[in-house]
N, C-alpha and C positions, 0 to 999 in steps of 0.2 A: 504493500500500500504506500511505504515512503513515496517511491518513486513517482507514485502518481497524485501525491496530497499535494505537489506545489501546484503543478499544472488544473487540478481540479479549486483551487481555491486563488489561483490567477482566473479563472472563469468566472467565480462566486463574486468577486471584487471587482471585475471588467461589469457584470450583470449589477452591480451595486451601482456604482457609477452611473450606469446610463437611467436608471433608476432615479436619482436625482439632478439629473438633467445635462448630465458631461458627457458628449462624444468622444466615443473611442476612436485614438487619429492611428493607433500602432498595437502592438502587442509582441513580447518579448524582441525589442532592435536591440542587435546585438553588433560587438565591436570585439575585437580581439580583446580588446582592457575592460571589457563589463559589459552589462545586463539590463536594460529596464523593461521590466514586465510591464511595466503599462504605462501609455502617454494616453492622456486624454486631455480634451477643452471644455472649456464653459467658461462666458462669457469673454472671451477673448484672451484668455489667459491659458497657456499651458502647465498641465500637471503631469509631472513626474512621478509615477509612485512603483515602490517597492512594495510587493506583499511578500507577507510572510505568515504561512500555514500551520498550525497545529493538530493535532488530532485529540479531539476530547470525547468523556463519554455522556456528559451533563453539560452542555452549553449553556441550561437554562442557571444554574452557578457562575456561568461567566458573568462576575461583573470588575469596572477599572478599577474600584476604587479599594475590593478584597484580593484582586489577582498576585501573588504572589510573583509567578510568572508569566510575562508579558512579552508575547512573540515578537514587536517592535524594537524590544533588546537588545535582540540577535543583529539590528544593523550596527559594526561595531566601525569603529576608524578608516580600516582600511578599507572595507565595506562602503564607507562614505565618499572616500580619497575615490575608489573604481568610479562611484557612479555618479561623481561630479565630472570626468573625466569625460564620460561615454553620455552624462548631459549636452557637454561643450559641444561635442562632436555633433549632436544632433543638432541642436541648435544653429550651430556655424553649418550644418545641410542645408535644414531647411527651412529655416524662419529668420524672420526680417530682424536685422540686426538691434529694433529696440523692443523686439517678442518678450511681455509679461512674462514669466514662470517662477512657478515652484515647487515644491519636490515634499509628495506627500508619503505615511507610511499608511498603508490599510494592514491591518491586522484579522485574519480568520481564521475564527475557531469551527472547528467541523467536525460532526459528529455523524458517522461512517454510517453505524446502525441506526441513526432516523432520519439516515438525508439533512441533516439539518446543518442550518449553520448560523452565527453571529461574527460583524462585522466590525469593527471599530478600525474608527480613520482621526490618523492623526495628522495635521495640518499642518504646513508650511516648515518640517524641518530645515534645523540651520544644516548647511553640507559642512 
């Protein structure tokens, strides 16, 4: 199941997003030096976001403010350092040199046996 919880909860967080009103412009652009699983727009502004997958068996226990551990965590420095890097890149492709952005994390929790899942998005990390 590892292997398939990132890609399934990159689907979960693409499908959140357009939900709240952000078109999906990409999905996993990839560069020799990093990864972003998801760009998306709304309102004229590009987002950058990292997800990051969990496997739980109670979702409905997921809450921010008792979580112990928090899959957002797991973006560590160097982590950062990549995918500031493989921002640049996109950016200097294809948007106009004064293009809005910012670089979100979504965090999903997923729970295998009821289909289920919880999303939490965190906004405008610093890179």
């Amino acid at each position: 199941m590892r292997n398939k919880l990132g890609p399934i909860g990159e689907q979960i967080a693409a499908t959140f997003l357009e939900r709240k009103g952000f078109l999906i412009v990409k999905k996993n652009y990839l560069k020799k030096w990093g990864e972003i699983d998801v760009i998306a727009e709304k309102a004229h502004k590009i987002h950058f976001v990292e997800v990051k997958t969990v496997s739980c068996e109670n979702i409905d226990a997921v809450s921010y403010e008792t979580d112990t551990y928090r899959p957002e965590d797991n973006v560590h420095p160097w982590k950062l350092q990549r995918l500031g890097r493989t921002i640049q890149s996109y950016l200097l492709e294809k948007c106009p040199e004064d293009q809005e952005w910012q670089f979100d994390v979504v965090a999903v929790f997923f729970d295998e046996k009821r289909n289920r899942a919880k999303v939490r998005v965190i906004s405008d990390v610093v890179l």
